[in-house]
N, C-alpha and C positions, 0 to 999 in steps of 0.2 A: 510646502517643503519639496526641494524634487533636489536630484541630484548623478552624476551622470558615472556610473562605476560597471568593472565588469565580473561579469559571472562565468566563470571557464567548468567547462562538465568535464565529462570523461568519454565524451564523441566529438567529434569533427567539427565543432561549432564555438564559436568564441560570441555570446551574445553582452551585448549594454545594454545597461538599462537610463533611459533619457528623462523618467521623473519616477518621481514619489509623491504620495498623499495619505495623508493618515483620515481616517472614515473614523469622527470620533464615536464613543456609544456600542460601534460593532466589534473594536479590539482590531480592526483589522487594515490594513496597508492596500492601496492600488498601486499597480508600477506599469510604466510605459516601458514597455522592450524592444531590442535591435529586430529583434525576429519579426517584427510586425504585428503586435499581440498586446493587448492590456489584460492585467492577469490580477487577482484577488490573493492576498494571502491571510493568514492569521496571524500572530504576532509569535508563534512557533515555525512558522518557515511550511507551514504546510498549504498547499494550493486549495483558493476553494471555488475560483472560477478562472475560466479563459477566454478569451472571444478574441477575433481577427478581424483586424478594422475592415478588410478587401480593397484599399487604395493602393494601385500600384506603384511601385517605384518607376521614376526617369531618371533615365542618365545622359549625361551630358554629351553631344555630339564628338567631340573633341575624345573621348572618354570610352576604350574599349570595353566592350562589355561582359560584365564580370559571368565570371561560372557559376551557376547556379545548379543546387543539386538536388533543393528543394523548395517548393512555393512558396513556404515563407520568405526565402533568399528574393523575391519580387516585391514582395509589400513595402512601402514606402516606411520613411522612418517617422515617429509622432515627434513634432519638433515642437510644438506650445503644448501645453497640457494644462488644465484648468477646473477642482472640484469646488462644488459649493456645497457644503454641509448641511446646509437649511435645509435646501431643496433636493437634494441627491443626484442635482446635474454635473453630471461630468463633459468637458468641452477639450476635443482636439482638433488641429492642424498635422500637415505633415511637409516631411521637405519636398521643395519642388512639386507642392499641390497646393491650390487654391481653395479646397476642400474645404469646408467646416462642418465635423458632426458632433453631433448631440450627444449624449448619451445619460441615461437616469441608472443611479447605484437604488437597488433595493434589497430590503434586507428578506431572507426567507429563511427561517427555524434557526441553525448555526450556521446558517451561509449567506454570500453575497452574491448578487445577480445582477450583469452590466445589460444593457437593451438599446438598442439604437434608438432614437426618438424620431430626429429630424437631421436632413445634411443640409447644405446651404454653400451657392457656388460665391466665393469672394472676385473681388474686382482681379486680385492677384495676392502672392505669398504672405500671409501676413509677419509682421514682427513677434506678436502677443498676443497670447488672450487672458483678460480675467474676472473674474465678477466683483462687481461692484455691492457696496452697502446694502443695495435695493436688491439686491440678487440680479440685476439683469446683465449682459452680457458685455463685456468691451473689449472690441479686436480692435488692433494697433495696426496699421497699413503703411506701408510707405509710400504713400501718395500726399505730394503737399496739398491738392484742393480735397484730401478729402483721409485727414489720418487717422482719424477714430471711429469707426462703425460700432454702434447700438444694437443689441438685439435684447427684447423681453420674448420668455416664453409662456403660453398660454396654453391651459387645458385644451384635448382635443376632444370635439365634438361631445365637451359637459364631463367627461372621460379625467378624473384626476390622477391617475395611474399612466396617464398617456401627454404630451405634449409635443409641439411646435414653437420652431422660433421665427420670430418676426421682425425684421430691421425695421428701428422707428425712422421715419422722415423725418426730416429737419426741423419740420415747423411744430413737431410735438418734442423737439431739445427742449431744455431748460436752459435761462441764461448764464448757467456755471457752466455746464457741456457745452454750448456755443463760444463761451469765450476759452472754454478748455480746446477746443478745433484751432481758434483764430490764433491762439499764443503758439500751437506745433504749427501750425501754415507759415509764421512771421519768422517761427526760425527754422526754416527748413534747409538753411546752408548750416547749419549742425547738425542737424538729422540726417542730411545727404549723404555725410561721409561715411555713416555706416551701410550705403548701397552697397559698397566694393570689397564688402569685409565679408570672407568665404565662411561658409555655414559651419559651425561646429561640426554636424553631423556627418558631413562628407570625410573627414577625417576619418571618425569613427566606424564609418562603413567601410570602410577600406581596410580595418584590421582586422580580417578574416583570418583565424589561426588553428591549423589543424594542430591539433595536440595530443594527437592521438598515439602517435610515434614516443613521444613524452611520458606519456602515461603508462603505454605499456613496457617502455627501458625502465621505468621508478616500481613499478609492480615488480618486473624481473629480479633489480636490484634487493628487492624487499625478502620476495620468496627464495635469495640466497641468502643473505642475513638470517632469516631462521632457518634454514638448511644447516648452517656451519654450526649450532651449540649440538644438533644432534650428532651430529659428525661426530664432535670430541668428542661428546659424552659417550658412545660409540667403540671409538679409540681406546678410550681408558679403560672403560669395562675390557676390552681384550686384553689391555697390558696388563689388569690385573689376573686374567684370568691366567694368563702365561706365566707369573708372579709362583704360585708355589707348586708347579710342575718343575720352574725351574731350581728349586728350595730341594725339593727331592731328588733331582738329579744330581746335586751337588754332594746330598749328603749321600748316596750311592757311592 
């Protein structure tokens, strides 16, 4: 499941969120954020892990460079995102990196613990990644001689709690993944025209919104609204109380 929506606070910061994953068994949700952050929740909104991928962001030469106020504002955005439930591997890319890292969800008492495993340099951006049947890994490239990379991960050093991933060679495909390569290579003037097609994300990065100004004119507004019932009620209490001073002055 992933899905790309925003979360406005009550500080200077407008974040998206670029995926979702539901962790079944723990009750709980992974979300990939604008801030640069894969974050753990419960299925009440309360946070129960956070971690910062450290891939920077680039920007485009063309493209001044935005104001940054704090370090998250550098971190690159997670543009593929990818959990496998068997295993607890979680797998992201980001925009504008080549990057591929690992990451293993485990669970500890009522919380969720993300750990880097393994990173892995790609040829270039990918399109996708996701796990396949077998659990092992399949990133999507935009290269006609070469649009699906493989990767199985394997125990480190006998270590189950620990892993590395390993791009299989060619000669250890299967003849379903070979002829799966050979059918995206033959149509690669269909695949081509989404070279030109600008990333979601850059959109999204770009909508940086102080709301802070907002927030505190709707506070203002608020703490008058309850200002004005004391007011009258205020009010009234004096009219009455001037009510039979003025009853005996009359009758005087």
């Amino acid at each position: 499941m992933s899905t790309c929506a925003f979360i406005h606070t009550h500080i200077n910061i407008c974040i998206f969120v670029t995926h979702l994953a539901y962790v079944p068994g723990a009750e709980a949700i992974i979300s990939a954020s604008g801030d640069g952050t894969i974050r753990c929740w419960n299925l009440k909104g309360e946070a129960l892990h956070c971690l910062s991928h450290g891939i920077q962001a680039k920007t485009e030469a063309e493209e001044p460079p935005l104001q940054q106020t704090k370090p998250s504002d550098c971190l690159a955005i997670i543009r593929c995102f990818a959990f496998n439930p068997h295993s607890g591997a979680l797998a992201v890319t980001f925009d504008s990196s080549s990057v591929l890292q690992v990451y293993k969800v485990t669970r500890e008492e009522k919380t969720l613990c993300i750990s880097l495993q393994d990173d892995h340099n790609l040829p270039c951006v990918p399109w996708d990644v996701q796990f396949g049947p077998d659990s092992s890994l399949w990133v999507l490239l935009p290269l006609q001689e070469k649009p699906v990379a493989i990767f199985n991960y394997l125990p480190e050093d006998g270590d189950a709690d620990t892993f590395k991933i390993k791009e299989l060679e060619v000669s250890s495909l299967s003849k379903e993944v070979l002829q799966i390569q050979k059918t995206l290579s033959e149509d690669w003037d269909f695949f081509k025209e989404s070279l030109d097609v600008p990333c979601w994300t850059k959109a999204l990065a770009k909508s940086r919104v102080d709301n802070t100004l907002d927030y505190l004119k709707r506070k203002e507004q608020q703490m008058k609204k309850k200002q004005k019932p004391s007011q009258s009620e205020g009010k009234l209490s004096e009219d009455s109380a001037k009510e039979p001073s003025a009853k005996v002055a009359k009758m005087e």
